[in-house]
Each structure stands twice: as C-alpha cells, then as structure tokens.
C-alpha positions as CSV (number, residue, x, y, z in Angstrom):
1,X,-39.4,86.5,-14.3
2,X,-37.1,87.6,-17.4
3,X,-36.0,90.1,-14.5
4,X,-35.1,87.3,-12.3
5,X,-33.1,84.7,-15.0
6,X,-31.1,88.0,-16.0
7,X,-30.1,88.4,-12.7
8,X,-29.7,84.6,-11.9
9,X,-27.8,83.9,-14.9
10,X,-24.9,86.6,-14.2
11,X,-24.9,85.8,-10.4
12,X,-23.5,82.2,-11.8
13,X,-21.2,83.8,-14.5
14,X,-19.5,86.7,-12.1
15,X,-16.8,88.5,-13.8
16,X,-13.9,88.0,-11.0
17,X,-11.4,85.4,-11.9
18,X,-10.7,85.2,-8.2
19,X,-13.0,83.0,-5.6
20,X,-13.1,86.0,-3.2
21,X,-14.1,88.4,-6.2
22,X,-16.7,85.4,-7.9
23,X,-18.4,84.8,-3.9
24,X,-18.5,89.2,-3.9
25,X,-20.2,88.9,-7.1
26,X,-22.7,86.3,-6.9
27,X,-23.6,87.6,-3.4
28,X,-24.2,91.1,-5.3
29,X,-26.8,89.7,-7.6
30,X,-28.6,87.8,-4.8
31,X,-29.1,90.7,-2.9
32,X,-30.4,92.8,-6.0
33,X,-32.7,89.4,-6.7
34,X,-34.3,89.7,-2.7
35,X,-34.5,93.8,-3.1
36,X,-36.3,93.2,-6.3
37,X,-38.3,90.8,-5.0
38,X,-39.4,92.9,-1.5
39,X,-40.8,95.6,-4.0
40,X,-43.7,93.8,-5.4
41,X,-45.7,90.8,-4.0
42,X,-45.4,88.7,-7.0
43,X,-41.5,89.5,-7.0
44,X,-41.9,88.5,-3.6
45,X,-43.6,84.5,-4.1
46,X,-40.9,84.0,-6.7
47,X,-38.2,85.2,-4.4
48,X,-39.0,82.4,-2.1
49,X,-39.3,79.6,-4.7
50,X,-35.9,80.4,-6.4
51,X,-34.0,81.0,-2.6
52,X,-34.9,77.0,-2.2
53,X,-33.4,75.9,-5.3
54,X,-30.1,78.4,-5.3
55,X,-29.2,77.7,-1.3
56,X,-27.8,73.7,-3.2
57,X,-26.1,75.4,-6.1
58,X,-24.7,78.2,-4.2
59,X,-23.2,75.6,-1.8
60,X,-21.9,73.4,-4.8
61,X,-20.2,76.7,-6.4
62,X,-18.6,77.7,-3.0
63,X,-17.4,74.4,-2.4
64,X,-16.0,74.5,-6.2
65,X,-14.3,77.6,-5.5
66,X,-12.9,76.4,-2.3
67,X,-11.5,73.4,-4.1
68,X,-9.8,75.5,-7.0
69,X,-8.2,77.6,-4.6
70,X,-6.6,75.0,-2.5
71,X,-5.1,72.9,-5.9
72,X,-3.7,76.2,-6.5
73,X,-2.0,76.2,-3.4
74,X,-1.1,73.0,-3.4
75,X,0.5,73.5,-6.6
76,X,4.7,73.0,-6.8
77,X,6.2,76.7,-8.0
78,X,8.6,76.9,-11.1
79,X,12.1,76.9,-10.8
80,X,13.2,79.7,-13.2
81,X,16.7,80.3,-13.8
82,X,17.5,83.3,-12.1
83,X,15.7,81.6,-8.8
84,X,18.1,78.7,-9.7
85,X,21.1,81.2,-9.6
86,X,20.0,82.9,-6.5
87,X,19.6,79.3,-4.1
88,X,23.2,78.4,-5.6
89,X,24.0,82.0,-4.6
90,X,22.5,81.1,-0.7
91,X,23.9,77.7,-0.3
92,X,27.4,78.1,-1.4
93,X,30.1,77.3,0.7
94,X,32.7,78.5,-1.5
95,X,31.4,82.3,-1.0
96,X,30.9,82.2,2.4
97,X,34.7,81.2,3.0
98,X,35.7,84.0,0.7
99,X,33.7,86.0,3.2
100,X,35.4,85.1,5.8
101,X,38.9,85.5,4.3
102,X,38.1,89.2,3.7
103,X,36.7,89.5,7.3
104,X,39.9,87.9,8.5
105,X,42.3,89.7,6.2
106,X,40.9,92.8,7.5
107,X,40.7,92.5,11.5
108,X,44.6,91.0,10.2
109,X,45.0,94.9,8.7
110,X,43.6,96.5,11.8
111,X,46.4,94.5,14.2
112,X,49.1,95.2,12.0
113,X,48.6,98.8,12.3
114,X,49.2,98.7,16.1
115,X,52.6,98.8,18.1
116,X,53.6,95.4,19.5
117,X,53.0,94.3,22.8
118,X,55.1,95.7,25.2
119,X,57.2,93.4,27.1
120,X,57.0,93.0,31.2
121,X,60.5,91.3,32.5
122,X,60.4,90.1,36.6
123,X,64.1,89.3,37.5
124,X,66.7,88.5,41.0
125,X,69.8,89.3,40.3
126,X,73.3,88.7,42.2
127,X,71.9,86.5,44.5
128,X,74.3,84.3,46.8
129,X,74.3,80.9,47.4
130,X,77.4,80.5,49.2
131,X,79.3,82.1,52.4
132,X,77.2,83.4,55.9
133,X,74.4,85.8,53.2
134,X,73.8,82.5,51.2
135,X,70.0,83.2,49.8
136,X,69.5,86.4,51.3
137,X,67.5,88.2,49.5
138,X,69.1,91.7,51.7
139,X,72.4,90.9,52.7
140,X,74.4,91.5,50.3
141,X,74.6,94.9,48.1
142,X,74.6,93.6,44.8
143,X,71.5,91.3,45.2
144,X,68.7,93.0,43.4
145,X,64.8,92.3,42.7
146,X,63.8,94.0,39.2
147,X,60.6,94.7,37.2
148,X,61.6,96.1,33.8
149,X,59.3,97.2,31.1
150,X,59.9,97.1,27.5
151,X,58.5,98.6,24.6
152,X,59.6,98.2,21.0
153,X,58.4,101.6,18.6
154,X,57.7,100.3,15.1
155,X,57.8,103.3,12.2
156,X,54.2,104.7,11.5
157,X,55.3,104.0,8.0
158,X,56.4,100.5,8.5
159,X,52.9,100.3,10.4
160,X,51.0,101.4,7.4
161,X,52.7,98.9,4.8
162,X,52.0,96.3,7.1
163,X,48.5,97.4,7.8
164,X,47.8,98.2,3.7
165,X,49.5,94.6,3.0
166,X,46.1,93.2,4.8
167,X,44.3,95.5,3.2
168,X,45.7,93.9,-0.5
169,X,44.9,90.9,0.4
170,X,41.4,91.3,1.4
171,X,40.7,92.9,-1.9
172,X,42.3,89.6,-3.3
173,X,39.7,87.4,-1.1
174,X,37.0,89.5,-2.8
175,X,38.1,89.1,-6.1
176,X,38.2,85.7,-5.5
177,X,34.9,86.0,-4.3
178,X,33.6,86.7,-7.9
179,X,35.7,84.7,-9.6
180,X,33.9,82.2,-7.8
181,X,30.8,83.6,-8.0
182,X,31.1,83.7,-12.0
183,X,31.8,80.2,-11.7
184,X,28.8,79.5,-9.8
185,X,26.2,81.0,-11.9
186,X,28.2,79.6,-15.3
187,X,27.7,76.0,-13.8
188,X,24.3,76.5,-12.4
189,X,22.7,77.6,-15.0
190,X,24.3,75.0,-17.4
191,X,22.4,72.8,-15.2
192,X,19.5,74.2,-15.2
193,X,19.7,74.1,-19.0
194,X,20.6,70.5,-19.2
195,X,17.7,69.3,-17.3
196,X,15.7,71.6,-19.4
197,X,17.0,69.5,-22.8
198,X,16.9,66.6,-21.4
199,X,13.1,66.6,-20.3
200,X,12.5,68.1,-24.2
201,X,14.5,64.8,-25.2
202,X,12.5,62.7,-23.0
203,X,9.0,64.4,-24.2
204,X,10.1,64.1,-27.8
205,X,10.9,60.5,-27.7
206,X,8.1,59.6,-25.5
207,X,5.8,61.4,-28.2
208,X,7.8,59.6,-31.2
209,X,7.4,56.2,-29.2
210,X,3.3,56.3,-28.9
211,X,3.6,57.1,-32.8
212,X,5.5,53.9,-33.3
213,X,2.8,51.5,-31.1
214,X,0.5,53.3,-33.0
215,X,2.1,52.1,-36.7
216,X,3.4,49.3,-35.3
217,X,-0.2,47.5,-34.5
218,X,-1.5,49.1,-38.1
219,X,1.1,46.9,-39.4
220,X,0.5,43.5,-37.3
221,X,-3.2,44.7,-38.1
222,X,-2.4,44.8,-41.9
223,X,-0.6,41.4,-41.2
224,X,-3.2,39.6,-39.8
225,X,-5.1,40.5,-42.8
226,X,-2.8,39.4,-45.2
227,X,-1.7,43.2,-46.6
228,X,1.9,43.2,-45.3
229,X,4.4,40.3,-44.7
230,X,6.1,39.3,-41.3
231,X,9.5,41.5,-42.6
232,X,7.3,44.6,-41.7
233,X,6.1,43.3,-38.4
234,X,9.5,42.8,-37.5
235,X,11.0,46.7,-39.6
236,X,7.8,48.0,-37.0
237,X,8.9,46.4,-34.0
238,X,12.7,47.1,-34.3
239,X,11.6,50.6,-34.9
240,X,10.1,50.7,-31.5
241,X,13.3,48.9,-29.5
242,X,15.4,51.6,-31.0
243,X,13.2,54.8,-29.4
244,X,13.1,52.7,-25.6
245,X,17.1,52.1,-26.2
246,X,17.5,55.8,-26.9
247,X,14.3,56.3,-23.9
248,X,16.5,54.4,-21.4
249,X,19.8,56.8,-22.5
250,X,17.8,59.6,-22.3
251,X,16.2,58.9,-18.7
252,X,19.8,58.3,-17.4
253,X,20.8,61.4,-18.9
254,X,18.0,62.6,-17.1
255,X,18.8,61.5,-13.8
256,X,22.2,62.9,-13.9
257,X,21.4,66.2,-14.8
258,X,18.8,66.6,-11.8
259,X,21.7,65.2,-9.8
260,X,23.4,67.5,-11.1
261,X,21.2,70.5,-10.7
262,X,20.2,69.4,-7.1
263,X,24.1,69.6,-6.4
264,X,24.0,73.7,-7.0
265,X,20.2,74.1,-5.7
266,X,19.1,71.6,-3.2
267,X,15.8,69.9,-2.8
268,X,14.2,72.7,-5.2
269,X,16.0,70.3,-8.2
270,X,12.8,68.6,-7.9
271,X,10.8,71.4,-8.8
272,X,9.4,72.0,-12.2
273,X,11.2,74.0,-14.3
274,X,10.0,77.4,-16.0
275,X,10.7,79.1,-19.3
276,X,14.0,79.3,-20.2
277,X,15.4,82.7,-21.1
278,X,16.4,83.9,-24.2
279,X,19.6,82.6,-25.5
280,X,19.6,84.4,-28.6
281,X,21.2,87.6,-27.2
282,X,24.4,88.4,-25.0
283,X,25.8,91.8,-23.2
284,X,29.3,90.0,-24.5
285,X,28.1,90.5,-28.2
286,X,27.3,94.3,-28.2
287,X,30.4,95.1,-25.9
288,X,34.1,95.5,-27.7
289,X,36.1,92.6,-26.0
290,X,39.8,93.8,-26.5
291,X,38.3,96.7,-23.6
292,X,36.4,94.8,-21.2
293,X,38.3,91.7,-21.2
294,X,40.1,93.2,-18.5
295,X,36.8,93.0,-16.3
296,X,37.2,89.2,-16.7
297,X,36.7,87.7,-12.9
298,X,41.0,85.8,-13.5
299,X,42.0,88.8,-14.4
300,X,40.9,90.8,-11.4
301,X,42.1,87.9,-9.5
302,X,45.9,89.0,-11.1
303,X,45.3,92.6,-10.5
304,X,44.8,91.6,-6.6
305,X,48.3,89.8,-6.7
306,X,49.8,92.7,-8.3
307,X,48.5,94.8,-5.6
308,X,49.5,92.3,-2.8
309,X,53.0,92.0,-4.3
310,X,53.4,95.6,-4.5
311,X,52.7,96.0,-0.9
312,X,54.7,93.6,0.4
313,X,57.8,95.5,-1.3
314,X,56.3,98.3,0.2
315,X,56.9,96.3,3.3
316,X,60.3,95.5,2.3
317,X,61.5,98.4,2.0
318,X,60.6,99.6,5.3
319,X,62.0,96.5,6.9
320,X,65.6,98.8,6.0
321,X,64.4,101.5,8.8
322,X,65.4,99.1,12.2
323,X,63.1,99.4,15.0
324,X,63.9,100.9,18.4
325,X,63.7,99.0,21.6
326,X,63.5,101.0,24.7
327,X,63.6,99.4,28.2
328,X,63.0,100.7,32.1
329,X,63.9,98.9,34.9
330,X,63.6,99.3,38.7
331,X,65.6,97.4,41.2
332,X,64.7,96.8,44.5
333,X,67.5,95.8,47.3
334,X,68.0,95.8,51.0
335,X,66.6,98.4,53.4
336,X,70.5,99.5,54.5
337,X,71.1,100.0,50.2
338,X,69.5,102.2,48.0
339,X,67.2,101.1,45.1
340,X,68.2,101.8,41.5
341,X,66.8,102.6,38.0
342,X,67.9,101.7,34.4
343,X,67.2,103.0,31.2
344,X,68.3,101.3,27.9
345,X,67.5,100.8,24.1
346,X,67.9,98.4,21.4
347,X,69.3,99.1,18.3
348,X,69.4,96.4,15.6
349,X,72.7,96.8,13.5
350,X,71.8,96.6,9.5
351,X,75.5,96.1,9.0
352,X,74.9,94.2,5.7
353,X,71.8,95.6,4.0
354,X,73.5,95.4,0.6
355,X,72.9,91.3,1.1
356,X,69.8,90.9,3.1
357,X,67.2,93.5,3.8
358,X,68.1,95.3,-0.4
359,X,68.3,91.5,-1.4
360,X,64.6,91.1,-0.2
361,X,63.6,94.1,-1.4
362,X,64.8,93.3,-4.7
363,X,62.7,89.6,-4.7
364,X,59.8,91.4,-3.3
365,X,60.0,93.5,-6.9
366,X,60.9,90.8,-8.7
367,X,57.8,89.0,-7.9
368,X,55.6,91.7,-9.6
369,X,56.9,91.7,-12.6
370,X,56.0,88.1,-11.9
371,X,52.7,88.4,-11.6
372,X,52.4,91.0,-14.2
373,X,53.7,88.8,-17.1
374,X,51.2,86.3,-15.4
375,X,48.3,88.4,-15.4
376,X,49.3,89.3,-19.8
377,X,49.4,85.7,-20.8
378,X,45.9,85.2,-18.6
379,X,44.4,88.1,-20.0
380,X,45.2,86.8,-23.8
381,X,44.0,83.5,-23.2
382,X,40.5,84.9,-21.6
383,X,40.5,86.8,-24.5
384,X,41.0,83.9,-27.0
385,X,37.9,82.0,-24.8
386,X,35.8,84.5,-25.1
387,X,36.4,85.4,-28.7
388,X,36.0,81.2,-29.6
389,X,32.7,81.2,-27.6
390,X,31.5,84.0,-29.1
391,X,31.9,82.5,-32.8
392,X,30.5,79.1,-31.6
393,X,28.0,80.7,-30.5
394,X,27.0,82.7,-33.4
395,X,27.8,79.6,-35.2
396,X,25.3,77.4,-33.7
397,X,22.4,80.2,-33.4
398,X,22.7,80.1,-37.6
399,X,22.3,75.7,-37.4
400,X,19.8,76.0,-35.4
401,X,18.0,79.0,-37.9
402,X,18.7,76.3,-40.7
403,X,17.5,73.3,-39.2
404,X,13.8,75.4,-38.1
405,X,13.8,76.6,-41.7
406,X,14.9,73.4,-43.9
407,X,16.2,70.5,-42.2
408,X,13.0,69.5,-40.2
409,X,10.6,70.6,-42.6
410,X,12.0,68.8,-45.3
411,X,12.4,66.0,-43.2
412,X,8.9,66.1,-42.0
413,X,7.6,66.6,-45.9
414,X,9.8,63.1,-46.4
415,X,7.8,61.8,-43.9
416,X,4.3,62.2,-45.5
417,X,5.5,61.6,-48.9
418,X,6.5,58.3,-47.9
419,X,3.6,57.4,-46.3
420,X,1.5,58.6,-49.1
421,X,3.7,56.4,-51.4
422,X,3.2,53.4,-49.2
423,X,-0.5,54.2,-49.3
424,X,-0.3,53.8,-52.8
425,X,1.9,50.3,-52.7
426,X,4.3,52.6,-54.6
427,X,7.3,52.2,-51.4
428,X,7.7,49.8,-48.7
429,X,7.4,50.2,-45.1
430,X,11.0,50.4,-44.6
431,X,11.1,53.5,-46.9
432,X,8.5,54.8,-44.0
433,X,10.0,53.9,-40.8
434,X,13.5,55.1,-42.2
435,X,11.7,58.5,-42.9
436,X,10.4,58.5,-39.3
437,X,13.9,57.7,-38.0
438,X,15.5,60.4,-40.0
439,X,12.7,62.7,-38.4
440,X,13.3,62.0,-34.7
441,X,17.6,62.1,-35.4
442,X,16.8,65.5,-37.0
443,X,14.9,66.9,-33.8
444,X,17.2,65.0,-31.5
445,X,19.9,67.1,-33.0
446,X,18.5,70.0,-33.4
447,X,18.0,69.6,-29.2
448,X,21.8,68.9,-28.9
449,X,22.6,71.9,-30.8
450,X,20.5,74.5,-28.6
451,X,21.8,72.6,-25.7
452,X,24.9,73.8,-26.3
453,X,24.2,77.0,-27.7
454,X,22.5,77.0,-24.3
455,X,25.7,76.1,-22.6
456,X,27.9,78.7,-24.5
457,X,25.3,82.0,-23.8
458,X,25.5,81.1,-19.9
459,X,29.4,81.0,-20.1
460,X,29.3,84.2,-22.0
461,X,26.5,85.8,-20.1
462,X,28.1,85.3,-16.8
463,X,31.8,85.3,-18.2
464,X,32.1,88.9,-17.0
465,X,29.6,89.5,-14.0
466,X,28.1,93.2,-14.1
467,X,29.3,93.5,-10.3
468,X,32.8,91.9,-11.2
469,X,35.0,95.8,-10.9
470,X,34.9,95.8,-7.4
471,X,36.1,99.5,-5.8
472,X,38.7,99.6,-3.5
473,X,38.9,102.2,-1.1
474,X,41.9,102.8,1.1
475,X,41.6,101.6,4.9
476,X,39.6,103.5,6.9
477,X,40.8,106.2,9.8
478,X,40.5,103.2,12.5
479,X,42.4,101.2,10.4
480,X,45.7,103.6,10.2
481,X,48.4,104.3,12.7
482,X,48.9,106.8,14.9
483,X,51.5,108.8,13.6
484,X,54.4,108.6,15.9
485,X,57.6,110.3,16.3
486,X,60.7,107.6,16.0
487,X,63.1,108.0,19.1
C-alpha cells in the first residue's frame, strides 16, 4: 500500500508543466500502479479498489488541463514595441508610394534609354482638282501616292544621361523611402510609449484614489466618534475630488494616445502592451556625431538631389550634340510614269548655343550648387538636433536617477512621519493629506520625466536607421543603350 500512495501521489504531481506532458505522466504512473498490481494477488484486489476512485479524479484533472489550455489560447498576445514598429511598417501607405515611385522612375530609365519611335507618313501629292484629269489619281505626272518612314537617331550618350537621370531619381524615391521610414518608427514608437505612461498614470492614480476612500472613511469614522471635526471630513473629501479630476485628465489622455497608437497599428492598439525596452542606452551615444550625421535619413534625401541635379546637367550638356533625322519615302504614280524614291535628313541648326542650349547648361549647374549649400545648412541643423537630444536626454536619465534615489523616498518618509505625528495629535490631518499630495505629484512627475526621456531615446534611436546608406549601383546592361554610331 506505501507502494501504491508513492506512486499515486506523483501520478497527481507530474513534473511537465505542459497538459500533454502532465496526461503522459500521470498515464506513466497508472500503468506502473496496474503492472504492480498484476504481479501479486494482493497488489491485484487493491488495483481494483483504487481504479474506482481514480477513473473521477482523473476525469476532473483532464478536464482541468483542458480548461487551462484553452484560457491560454484564448488569451490576447502583447503588443511589444518592435511588433508595434513592424504593423506600422505593413500598413503604411506612405512606403508603399515610395515603392512605387522607384518602380516608376525606373521602367522611366529603361524608356529613356531607347531610340524614339520612328515616324510612318501616308501622303497624295499634286493631285488635280481642275481641267479634264480633275481627281485622277493617274492622269497626270506629278500626282503621287507616298509612304515615307522616318526615324530620328538620338546619341548613345544623350541616351545614357537620359536613362541615368531616371536612374537619380529612383535613388531619390528610395531615399525618401527612409526618410519616411525613420519617421514612421520615430512616431510609432512614441506612441507606443505614451500609452505605456499613460496606463502607469492611470494605475498610479487609481492605486492613490483607493488610499484616499480608505482615509477618507477613517476620518468620517473618527468624526462620528467625536475624534476629528467636520474641517477634516471635508480636507479628506477634497483630497479625493482632486485624484478623480486628475483620473478623468488622465483617462482622456488615455484615450487619445490609443487613438493615437491605433492610427500607426490598427486594431492591435487594443492589445495589451509588453515591456518596454530599455531607454537607458542609445547606438547615437557610443557613435561620434560630427561623422555619422551624414547617415541622417534629410541628408541622404539632399545627396539624392545632388545626384539628380548633376545628371540633368549631364543631360544638358548633351542636349548641345543635335539629333539627326533621316527620312525615306516611296512614291507611287500612274502605270504610263515611273515610281520614285526620296531620301532626306534633318538637321537642327544650334545657331545660338551661346544663349540657349550653354544658358541651360549653365542653370542646370547652377542648381547644384543649389542644392549643395542646401544639403550644408540641413546637415548642421541635424547636427544641432541631434546634439540637443542627446543632452536632454542625458539630462533627464540623471532627474530621473535623483528622483528614484531622493525625491520619492524622502517624500514617502514625509508621508509616514506625518501620519505618525498625527497618530500622536502632534499635526493635523492637513499636514497628512498635503504629504500624500506631495507623494502622488512626485510620482506623477517622475512619469512625465521618463515619458519624455522615452520620447527622446526613440527620436535618437531611430534618428539614423541602421539600413539608412542605401548602395547605389549603376543601371544594369538592360537598362543601357545600344551603342550606336551617329550618322
């Protein structure tokens, strides 16, 4: 019989954590109980008296187990931040255009490389409408019917600029791209952080609140009995209108930053949230910024423009190089004449490139140097921004060290002093619910201060994205010209 509890007792205390491994288990130690028992005949007669009582408990524990598992299931998952920062990632629309403007930019690349359409010309020519041939179409020698075909040959190098001109610019949409991006997971996650503060607020007031009932009716209490007067009753019962004033701010706050956070994540706002990260270290504070400001998303954004600009004086200057236009034509006339061919070309004249095509050239270059004193004053206010956030940053991570090591202690040691003084008649209720007040402003502050410590590590943490120095390559073989020999 000690054989049988032994086994008993560890087939309902199976070592598995999992239902699956606890049913494994406990089916284990039944089967060692019946082997046990179909040794010996005693073994045996006990077998059959325990089997009766375990077949109700093992259906209560499998029906337990069963029950566990499905309120796991049923269970909402956590919204972590970097699940936050992937949906926003998924559902933006802002990304997906800058998709599509690189797509387009380069199928634009791809076209411009090619030589234009070639032109197909049907034509009558001479044909009489007075006299005895009037509308024949074969009376009269100079009445022709012509098909011409022309083609205009572009310069492989004019080509190319055109075609590396798309190319700029799709390099520009995907700099956009994580400029936006940057943007995206900086406001995200400040969202995500401001519903996580604001459900701490609303805990901490909530908590502070049930403390205040709790004095408040020790006072009316004490009243009743004659210990305090009615100017306490009323110090207790302000106290408690002031937390559900700042409870109704708070929920409001609340609200808005779900909105908020629902704006960048969908219907997984709802969700609960799950630890925060931690804000106490950035890759911006062990990196030189003078060096790697030039990373910043804007910044790459002006290095595209410079690149566009510079191509499209590249393009400028071939427009000085005319294009050829070359034309053949057949004419067809009456059966008594003979049919005729033409050849000819088109030449444009650059008669006055000193005013127009070197005039464009020169704005085309002029425009860099536009956008290279632009991209200098950008750079040095990114700069500035990142060095201010940085110090705020720092700044705040010391408050928030001082009020963890003196402001809330001290303010909680205030607390019980004055309530041990009042226990003594030696200070007045007032003295106590001010000491309480001075408590919850404390930890309401010290809330505000990581929230925006908070705010400042996810500008700086996503300030410089670590996929931000996109490569560019140069167009691929399908997307260059032909070379071609210029007539």
């Amino acid at each position: 019989m000690r054989l049988l509890a032994t086994c008993w007792s560890a087939a309902l205390c199976p070592r598995s954590t999992s239902s699956a491994g606890a049913h494994h288990s406990w089916s284990l130690q039944v089967h060692s109980i019946f082997h046990l028992g179909a040794s010996t005949p005693t073994l045996r007669c006990a077998c059959r008296h325990w089997t009766r009582g375990l077949r109700p408990l093992a259906a209560a524990a499998l029906s337990l187990c069963f029950a566990s598992l499905g309120a796991a299931q049923a269970s909402p998952s956590l919204l972590t931040l970097e699940a936050a920062l992937e949906m926003a990632q998924a559902r933006s629309e802002a990304l997906q255009a800058q998709d599509a403007a690189t797509r387009a930019a380069r199928e634009m690349a791809v076209s411009a490389g090619r030589l234009p359409d070639p032109v197909l010309r049907l034509s009558m020519s001479n044909l009489p409408i007075e006299g005895p041939m009037r509308y024949s179409l074969t009376g009269e020698r100079m009445t022709m019917r012509s098909v011409e075909v022309m083609q205009t040959f572009t310069g492989s190098e004019k080509r190319q600029a055109r075609s590396v001109r798309y190319e700029r610019e799709a390099e520009a949409a995907l700099s956009m791209r994580s400029m936006q991006k940057a943007r995206l997971l900086t406001q995200t996650a400040r969202a995500w952080f401001d519903r996580h503060f604001q459900e701490r607020m609303l805990t901490l007031l909530q908590r502070q609140r049930e403390e205040s009932v709790r004095v408040r009716e020790a006072v009316e209490s004490a009243y009743r009995g004659g210990r305090n007067s009615q100017a306490d009753v009323l110090a207790a019962h302000a106290a408690t209108a002031r937390i559900d004033d700042r409870l109704h701010e708070v929920r409001v706050e609340f609200s808005n930053a779900k909105a908020l956070l629902q704006r960048w994540v969908g219907d997984a706002a709802s969700q609960p949230l799950g630890m925060p990260p931690r804000i106490t270290w950035s890759r911006l504070a062990e990196i030189q910024l003078s060096r790697e400001i030039d990373q910043h998303p804007d910044i790459a954004v002006m290095n595209a423009r410079e690149r566009v600009a510079l191509a499209e004086a590249d393009v400028a200057g071939e427009e000085k190089n005319a294009d050829w236009s070359w034309s053949l034509m057949y004419s067809k006339r009456g059966s008594q004449f003979g049919d005729m061919v033409s050849l000819g070309v088109s030449i444009p004249l650059q008669w006055d490139q000193a005013r127009k095509q070197n005039r464009e050239l020169a704005a085309r270059l002029e425009r860099v140097e536009q956008v290279r004193s632009e991209r200098e004053e950008v750079r040095r206010e990114r700069l500035f921004d990142a060095q201010r956030l940085l110090a705020n940053w720092r700044s705040n991570l010391t408050r928030l060290e001082d009020y963890d090591k003196a402001l809330i202690p001290l303010a909680t040691e205030r607390v019980q002093a004055t309530e041990a003084a009042f226990r003594g008649g030696k200070a007045p209720l007032a003295a106590v619910l001010d000491a309480q007040r001075l408590v919850i402003d404390t930890q309401l502050e010290r809330l505000r201060i990581e929230k925006q410590t908070a705010a400042w590590w996810a500008e700086l943490e996503y300030l410089i994205p670590q996929d931000s120095v996109v490569q560019f390559t140069a167009p691929s073989q399908s997307n260059q010209p032909a070379p071609e020999q210029k007539p």
